[in-house]
C-alpha positions as CSV (number, residue, x, y, z in Angstrom):
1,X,-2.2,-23.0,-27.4
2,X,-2.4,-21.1,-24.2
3,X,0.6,-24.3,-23.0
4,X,2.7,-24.3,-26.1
5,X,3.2,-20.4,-26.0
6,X,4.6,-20.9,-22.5
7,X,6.7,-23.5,-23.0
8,X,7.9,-21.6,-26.3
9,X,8.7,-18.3,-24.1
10,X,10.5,-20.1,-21.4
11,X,13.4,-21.9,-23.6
12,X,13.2,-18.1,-24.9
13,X,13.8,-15.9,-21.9
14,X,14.9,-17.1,-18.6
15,X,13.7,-13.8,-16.9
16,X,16.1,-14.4,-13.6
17,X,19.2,-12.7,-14.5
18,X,21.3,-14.6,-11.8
19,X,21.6,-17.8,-14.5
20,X,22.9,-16.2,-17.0
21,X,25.4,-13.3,-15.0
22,X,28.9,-15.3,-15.4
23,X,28.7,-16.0,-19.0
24,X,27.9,-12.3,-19.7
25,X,30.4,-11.5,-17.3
26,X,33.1,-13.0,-19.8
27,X,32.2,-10.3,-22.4
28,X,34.0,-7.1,-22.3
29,X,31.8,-3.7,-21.5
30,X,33.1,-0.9,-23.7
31,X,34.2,2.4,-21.9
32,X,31.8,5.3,-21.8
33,X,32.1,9.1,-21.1
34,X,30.4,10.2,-17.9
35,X,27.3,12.4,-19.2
36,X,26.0,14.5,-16.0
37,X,22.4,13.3,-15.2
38,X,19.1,14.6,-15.3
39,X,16.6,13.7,-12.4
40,X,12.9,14.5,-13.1
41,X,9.6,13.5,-11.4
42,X,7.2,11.5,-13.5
43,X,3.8,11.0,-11.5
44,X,3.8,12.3,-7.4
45,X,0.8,10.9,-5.7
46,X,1.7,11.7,-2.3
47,X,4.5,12.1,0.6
48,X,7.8,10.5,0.0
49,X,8.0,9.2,3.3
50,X,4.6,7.1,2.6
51,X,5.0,6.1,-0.8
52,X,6.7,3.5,-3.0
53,X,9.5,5.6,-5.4
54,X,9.8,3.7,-9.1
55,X,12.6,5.5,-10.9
56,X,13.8,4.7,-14.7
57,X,16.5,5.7,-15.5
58,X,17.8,5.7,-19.3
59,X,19.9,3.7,-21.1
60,X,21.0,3.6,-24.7
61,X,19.5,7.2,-25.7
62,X,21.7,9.8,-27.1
63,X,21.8,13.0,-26.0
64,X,18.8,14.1,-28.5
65,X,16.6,11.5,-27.2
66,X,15.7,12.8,-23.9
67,X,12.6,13.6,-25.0
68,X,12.3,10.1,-26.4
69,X,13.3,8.4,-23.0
70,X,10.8,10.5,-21.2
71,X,7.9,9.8,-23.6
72,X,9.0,5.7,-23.1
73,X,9.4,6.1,-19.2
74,X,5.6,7.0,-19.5
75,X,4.6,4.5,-21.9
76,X,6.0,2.1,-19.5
77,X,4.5,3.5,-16.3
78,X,1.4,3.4,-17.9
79,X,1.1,0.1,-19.0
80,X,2.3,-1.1,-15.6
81,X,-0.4,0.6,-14.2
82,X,-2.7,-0.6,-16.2
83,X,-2.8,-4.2,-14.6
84,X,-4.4,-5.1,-11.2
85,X,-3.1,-4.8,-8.6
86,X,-1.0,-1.9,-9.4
87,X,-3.9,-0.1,-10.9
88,X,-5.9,0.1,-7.8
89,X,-2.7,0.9,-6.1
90,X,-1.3,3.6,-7.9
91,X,-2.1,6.5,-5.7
92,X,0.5,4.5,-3.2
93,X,3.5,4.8,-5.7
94,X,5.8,8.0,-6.9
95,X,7.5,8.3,-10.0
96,X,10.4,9.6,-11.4
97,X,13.3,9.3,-13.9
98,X,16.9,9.7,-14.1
99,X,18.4,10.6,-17.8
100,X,21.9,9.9,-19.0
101,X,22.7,9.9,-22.3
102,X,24.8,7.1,-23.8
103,X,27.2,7.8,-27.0
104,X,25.3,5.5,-29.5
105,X,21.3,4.4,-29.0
106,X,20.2,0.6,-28.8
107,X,22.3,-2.2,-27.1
108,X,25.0,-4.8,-27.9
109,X,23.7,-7.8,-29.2
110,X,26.8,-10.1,-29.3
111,X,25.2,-12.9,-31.3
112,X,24.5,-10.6,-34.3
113,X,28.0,-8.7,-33.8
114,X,25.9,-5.3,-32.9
115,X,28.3,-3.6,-30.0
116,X,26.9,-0.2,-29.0
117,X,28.6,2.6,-26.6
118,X,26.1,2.7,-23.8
119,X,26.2,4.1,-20.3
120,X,25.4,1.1,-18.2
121,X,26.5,-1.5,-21.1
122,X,23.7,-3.5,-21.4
123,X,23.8,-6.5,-23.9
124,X,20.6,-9.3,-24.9
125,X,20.1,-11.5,-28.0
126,X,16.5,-12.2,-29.5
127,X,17.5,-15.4,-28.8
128,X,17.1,-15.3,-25.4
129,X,16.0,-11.8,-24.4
130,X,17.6,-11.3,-21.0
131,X,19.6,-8.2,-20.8
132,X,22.4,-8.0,-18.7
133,X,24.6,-5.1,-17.4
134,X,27.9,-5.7,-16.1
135,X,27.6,-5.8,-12.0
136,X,31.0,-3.5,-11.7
137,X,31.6,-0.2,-12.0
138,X,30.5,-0.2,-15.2
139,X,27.1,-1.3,-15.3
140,X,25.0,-1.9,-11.9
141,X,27.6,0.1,-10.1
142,X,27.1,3.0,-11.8
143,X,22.7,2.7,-11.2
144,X,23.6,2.0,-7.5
145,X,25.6,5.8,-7.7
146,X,22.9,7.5,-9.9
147,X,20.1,6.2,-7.4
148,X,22.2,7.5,-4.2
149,X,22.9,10.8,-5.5
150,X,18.8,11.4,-6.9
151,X,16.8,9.1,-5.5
152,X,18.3,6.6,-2.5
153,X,14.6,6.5,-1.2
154,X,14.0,4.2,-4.4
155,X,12.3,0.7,-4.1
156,X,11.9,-0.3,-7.8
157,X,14.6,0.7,-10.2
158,X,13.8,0.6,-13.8
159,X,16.4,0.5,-16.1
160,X,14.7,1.1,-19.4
161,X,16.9,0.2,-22.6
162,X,16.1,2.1,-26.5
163,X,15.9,-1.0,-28.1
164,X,12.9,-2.7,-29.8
165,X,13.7,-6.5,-29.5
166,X,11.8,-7.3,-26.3
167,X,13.6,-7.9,-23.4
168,X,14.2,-7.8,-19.8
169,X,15.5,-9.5,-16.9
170,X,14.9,-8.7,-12.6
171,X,18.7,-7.6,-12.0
172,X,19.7,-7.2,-8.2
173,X,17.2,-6.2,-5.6
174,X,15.8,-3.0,-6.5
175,X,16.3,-3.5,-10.0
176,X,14.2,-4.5,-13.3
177,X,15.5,-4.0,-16.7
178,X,13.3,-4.1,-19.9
179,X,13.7,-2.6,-23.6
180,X,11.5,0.3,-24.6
181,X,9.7,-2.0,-27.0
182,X,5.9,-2.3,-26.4
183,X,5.4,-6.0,-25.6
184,X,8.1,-5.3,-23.1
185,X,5.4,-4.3,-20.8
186,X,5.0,-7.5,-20.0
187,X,7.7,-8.2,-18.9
188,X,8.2,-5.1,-16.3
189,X,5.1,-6.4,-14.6
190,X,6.9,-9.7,-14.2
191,X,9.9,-8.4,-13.0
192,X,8.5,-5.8,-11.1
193,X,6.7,-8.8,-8.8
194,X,10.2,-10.0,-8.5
195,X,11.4,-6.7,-7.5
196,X,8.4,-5.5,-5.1
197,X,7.2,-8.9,-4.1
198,X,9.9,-11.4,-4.0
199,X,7.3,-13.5,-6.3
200,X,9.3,-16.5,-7.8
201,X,9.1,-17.7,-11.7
202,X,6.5,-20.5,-12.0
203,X,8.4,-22.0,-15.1
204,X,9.2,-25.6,-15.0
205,X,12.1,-25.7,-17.5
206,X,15.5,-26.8,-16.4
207,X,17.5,-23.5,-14.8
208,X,20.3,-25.5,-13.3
209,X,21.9,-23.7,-10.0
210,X,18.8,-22.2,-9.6
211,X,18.0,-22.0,-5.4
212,X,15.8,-24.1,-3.8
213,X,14.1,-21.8,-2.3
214,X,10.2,-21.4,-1.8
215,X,8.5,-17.8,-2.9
216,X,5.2,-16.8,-2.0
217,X,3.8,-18.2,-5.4
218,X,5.7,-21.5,-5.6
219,X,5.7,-24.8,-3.3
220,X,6.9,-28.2,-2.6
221,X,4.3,-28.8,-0.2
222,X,0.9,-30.6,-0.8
223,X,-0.8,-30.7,2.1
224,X,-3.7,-28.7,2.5
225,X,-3.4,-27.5,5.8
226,X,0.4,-26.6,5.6
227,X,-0.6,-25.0,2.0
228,X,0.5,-20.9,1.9
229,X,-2.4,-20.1,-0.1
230,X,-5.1,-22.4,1.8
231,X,-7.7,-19.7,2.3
232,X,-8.0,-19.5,-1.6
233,X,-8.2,-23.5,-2.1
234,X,-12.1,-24.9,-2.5
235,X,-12.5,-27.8,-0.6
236,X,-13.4,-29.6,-3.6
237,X,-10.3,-28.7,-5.4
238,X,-8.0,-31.8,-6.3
239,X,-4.6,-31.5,-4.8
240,X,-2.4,-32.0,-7.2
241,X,-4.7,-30.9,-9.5
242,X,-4.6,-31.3,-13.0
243,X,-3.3,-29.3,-15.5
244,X,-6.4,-28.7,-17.7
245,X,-8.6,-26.3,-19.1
246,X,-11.5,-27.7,-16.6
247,X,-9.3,-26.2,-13.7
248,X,-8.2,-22.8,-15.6
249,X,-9.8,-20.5,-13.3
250,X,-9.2,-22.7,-10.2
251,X,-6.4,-21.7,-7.4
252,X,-5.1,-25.4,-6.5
253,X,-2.3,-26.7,-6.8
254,X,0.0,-27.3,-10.1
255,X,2.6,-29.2,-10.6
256,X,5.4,-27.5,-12.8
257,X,7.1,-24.0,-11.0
258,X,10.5,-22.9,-10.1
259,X,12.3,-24.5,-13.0
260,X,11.2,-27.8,-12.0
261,X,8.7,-29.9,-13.6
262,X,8.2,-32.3,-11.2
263,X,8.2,-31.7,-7.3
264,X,7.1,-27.9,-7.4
265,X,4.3,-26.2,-7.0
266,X,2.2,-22.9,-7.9
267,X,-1.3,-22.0,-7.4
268,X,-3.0,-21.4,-10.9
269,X,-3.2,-23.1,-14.1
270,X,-1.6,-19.6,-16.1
271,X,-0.2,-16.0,-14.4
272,X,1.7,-13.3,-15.0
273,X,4.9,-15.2,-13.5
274,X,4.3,-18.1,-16.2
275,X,3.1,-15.9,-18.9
276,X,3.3,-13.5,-20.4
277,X,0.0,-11.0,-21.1
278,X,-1.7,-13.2,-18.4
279,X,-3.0,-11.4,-15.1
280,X,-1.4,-11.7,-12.0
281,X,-3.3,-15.0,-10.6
282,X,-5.3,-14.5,-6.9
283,X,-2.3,-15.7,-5.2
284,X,0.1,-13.1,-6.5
285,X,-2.1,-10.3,-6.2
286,X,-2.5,-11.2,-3.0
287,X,1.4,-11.4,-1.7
288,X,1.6,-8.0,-4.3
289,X,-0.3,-5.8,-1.9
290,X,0.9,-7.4,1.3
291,X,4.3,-6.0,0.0
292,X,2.8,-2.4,-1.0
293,X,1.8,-2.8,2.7
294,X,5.0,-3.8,4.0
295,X,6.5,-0.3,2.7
296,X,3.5,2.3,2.7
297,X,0.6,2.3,5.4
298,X,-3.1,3.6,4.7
299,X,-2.9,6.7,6.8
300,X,-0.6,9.7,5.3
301,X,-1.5,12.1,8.1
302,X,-3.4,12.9,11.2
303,X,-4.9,15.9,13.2
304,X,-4.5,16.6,16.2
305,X,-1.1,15.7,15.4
306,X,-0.8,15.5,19.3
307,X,-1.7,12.2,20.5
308,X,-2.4,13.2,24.1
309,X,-5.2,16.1,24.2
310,X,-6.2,17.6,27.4
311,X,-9.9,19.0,27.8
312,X,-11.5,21.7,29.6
313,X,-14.0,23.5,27.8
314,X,-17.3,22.5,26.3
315,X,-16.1,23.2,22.5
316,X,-16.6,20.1,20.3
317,X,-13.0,18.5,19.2
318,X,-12.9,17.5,15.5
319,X,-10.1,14.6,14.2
320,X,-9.5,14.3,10.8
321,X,-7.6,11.9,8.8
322,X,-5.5,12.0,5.1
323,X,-5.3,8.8,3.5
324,X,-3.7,7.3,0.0
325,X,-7.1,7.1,-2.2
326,X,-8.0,3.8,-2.4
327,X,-11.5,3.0,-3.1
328,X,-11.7,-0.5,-1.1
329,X,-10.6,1.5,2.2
330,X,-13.4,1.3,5.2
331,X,-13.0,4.0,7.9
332,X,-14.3,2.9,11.7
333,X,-13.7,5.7,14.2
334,X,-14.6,4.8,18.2
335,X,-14.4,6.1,21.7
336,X,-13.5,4.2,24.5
337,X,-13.0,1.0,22.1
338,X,-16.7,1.6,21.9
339,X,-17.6,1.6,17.5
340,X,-19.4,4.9,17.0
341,X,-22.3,4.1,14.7
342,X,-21.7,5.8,11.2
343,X,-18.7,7.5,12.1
344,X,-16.8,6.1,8.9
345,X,-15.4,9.1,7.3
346,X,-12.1,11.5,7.2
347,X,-13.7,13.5,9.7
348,X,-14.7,12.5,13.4
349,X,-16.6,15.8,16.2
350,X,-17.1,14.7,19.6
351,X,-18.5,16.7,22.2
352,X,-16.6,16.4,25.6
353,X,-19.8,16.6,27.6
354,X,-20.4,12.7,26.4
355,X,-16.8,11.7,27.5
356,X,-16.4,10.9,31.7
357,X,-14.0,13.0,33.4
358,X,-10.7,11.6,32.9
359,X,-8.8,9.6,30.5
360,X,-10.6,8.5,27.2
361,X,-10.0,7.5,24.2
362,X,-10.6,8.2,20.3
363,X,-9.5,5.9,17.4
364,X,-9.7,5.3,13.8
365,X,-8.7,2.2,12.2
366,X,-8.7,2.1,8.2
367,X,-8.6,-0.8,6.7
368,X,-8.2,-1.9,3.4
369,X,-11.5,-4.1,2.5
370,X,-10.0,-5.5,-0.8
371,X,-11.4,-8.3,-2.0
372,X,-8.0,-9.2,-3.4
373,X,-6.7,-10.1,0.2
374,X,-8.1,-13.3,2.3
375,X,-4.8,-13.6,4.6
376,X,-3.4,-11.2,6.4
377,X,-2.0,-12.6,9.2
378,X,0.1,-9.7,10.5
379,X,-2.8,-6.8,9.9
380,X,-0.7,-5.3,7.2
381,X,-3.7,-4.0,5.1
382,X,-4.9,-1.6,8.2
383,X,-3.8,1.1,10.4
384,X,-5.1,2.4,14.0
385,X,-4.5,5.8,15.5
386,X,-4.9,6.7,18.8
387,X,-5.8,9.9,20.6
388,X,-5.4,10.0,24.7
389,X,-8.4,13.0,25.8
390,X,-8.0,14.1,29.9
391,X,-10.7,15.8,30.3
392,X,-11.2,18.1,33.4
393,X,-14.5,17.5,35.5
394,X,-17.6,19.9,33.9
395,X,-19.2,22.6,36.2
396,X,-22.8,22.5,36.6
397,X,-24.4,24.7,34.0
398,X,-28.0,25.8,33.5
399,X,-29.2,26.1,30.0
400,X,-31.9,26.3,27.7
401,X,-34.9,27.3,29.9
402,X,-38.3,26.3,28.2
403,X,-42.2,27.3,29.9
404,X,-43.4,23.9,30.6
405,X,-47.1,23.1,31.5
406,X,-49.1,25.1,34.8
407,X,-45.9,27.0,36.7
408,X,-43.0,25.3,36.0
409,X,-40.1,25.9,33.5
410,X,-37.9,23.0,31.8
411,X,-34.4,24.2,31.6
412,X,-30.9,21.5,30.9
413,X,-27.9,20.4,33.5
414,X,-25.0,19.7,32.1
415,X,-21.4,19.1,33.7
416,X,-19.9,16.5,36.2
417,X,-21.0,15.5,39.7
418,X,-19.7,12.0,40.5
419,X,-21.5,12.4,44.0
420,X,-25.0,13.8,42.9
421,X,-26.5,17.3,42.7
422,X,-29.0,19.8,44.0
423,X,-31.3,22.2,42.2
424,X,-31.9,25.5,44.4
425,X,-34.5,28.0,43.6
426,X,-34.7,31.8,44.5
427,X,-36.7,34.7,44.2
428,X,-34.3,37.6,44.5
429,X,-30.6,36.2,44.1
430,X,-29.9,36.1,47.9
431,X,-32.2,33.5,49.4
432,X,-31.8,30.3,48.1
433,X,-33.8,26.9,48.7
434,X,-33.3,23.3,47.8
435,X,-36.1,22.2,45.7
436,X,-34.9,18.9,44.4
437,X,-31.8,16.1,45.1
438,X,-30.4,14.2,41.9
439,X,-28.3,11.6,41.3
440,X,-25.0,11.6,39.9
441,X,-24.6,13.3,36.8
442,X,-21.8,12.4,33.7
443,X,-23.2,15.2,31.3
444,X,-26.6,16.5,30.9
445,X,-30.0,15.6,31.8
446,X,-33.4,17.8,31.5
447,X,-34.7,19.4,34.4
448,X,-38.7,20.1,34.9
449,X,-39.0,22.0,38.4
450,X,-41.8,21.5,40.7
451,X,-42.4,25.4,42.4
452,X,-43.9,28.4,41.4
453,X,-43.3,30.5,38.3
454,X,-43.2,33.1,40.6
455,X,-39.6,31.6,41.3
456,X,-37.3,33.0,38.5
457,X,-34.0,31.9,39.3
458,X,-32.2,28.0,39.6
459,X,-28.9,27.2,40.3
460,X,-27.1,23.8,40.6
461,X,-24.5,22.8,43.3
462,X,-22.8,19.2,43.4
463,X,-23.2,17.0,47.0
């Protein structure tokens, strides 16, 4: 059933719209009047500068169907959102939309002789469900000026056509196209791991002048050593292997991907980039959050905000960190490249009297512990920041004097003395005798002095 459906949807939509561009190209686009735009944010999560910006903008809604758009724009979010791994990524994406209206609602659809007066001229059949806009000034053209006037920060482009035929297509770099209709969900998710994650289609009909070139997701090679996605391939695991239900939930290797049936490769038996309402398989997920990580980092921001901190008193110094929240993140903070034991939270206090005199250094490295990434060759996942502390050499100080046993007292030297110190005694403040030599001291040791109570007062000089 699961095969059939597939092989059904495939001679149905060829989802990559560069096949199909020059005959659509032959059609004429229809003139429309320039409506002035709307921009609007949809969902902020965090800093612009640290997040990935999804914008739809609208296409084929009338003026009175703003409302309309928005309400669709959300839908759509949603339901993106609502598969891994963009659900436990959300927090790591920003939102917005873009609304011009169009003089008619829907979208040509040549084969039935329906031509509608659209903004960015779009045009798809049922029978084949890939919309098209013209790639002039007329169609893409006019999303590249939209996006460069609102939002030229934008990494996923969603053009978002009110129409319910499903349909889509990946369009140019940034873009994705889909109808508004509901099992066009789908298809955003597949075209937005073209978009964010340069994952390749893993059909193996015919898609002549397609290139021959390798994606993440699809392969030539069998050779398990040389094999992208080794680290998620069971020893045990035929290579080929075979295209059965006994291997469904198997990463391997299957022949039939990149509109070939023979010769190419992709890891699972069924994914999202196969089918549609199937999960993004291990292998996808996997190159989907190396590519959030190639345009966001854990970290949004960091205090001190001053890398290089110079110390000279004995206050404690707390660091604290903002991250994106993501629950598979796992905070390690150390001194010195030395792990501090349980310090593996936002917040990080360190008392300088445990640091040498000098230079020393604090770190926090958060990495992302999801199970959904095995390789990660380039550290992508985590993020280290550094803090340079000069701190000044400690003068000896006296505290916390405590009666001990017969006539002594217990009292606490703290401070610096590379060379060693030496506790004097005195009755009165003016004559002063050495009662005992210590070694060197890097911060504070307890004191338990061998004279008479009689002796009130103690003071500590260095060597």
């Amino acid at each position: 059933m699961a095969v059939s459906f597939q092989l059904t949807f495939v001679s149905a939509l060829s989802h990559c719209l560069r096949a199909v561009v020059l005959c659509f190209c032959a059609i004429a686009a229809t003139q429309c009047i320039a409506q002035p735009a709307q921009f609007q944010p949809l969902e902020l999560n965090g800093p612009a500068s640290n997040r990935i910006s999804v914008v739809f903008l609208s296409e084929g809604y009338t003026a009175s169907q703003s409302n309309a758009f928005a309400l669709h724009a959300t839908n759509a979010l949603n339901a993106l959102f609502s598969w891994e791994p963009f659900r436990q990524y959300r927090a790591g994406f920003n939102a917005s939309m873009i609304f011009v209206s169009s003089q008619q609602s829907g979208s040509d659809h040549p084969a039935s002789g329906v031509k509608r007066d659209t903004y960015f001229n779009s045009s798809y059949d049922s029978s084949d469900r890939v919309i098209t806009i013209p790639l002039d000034a007329t169609g893409q053209g006019r999303m590249d000026e939209l996006l460069g006037a609102f939002a030229p920060d934008c990494i996923l482009a969603v053009l978002l056509v009110n129409d319910l035929i499903p349909g889509g297509s990946d369009g140019f770099g940034r873009t994705a196209i889909c109808s508004a209709a509901a099992s066009s969900a789908d298809i955003l998710r597949h075209e937005a791991g073209h978009v964010l994650a340069n994952l390749g289609d893993e059909y193996d009909a015919p898609n002549a002048g397609y290139p021959n070139t390798e994606e993440p997701n699809t392969t030539r090679e069998t050779r398990l050593a040389f094999l992208k996605w080794k680290n998620w391939v069971d020893l045990a695991t035929p290579l080929p292997t075979p295209s059965t239900f006994d291997f469904v939930d198997t990463i391997g290797l299957f022949e039939g991907a990149h509109y070939h049936s023979t010769g190419w490769y992709r890891p699972k038996l069924n994914c999202a980039m196969r089918e549609m309402a199937v999960p993004f398989c291990e292998i996808c997920r996997e190159d989907s959050v190396l590519a959030f990580y190639g345009r966001i980092q854990p970290i949004d921001a960091w205090a001190p905000v001053n890398h290089a901190i110079n110390l000279s008193g004995l206050a404690p110094v707390t660091f604290s960190l903002d991250t994106i929240p993501v629950e598979s993140f796992a905070i390690q903070w150390r001194t010195n490249a030395t792990l501090v034991p349980a310090a593996t939270n936002l917040l990080f206090t360190i008392d300088p009297q445990l640091l040498k005199p000098g230079s020393n250094q604090v770190s926090v490295t958060v990495r992302d512990a999801t199970p959904f990434v095995r390789t990660d060759p380039h550290g992508a996942s985590s993020q280290t920041i550094e803090w340079m502390l000069q701190v000044q050499p400690m003068p000896l100080l006296l505290d916390t004097p405590l009666l001990g046993v017969g006539p002594r007292f217990v009292f606490r030297v703290s401070g610096e003395a590379p060379r060693g110190f030496i506790i004097e005694s005195s009755p009165d403040l003016r004559n002063w005798d050495a009662v005992s030599i210590h070694p060197p001291l890097g911060g504070l040791v307890w004191i338990t002095n061998s004279v008479s109570s009689s002796r009130l007062y103690f003071r500590a000089l260095t060597r």
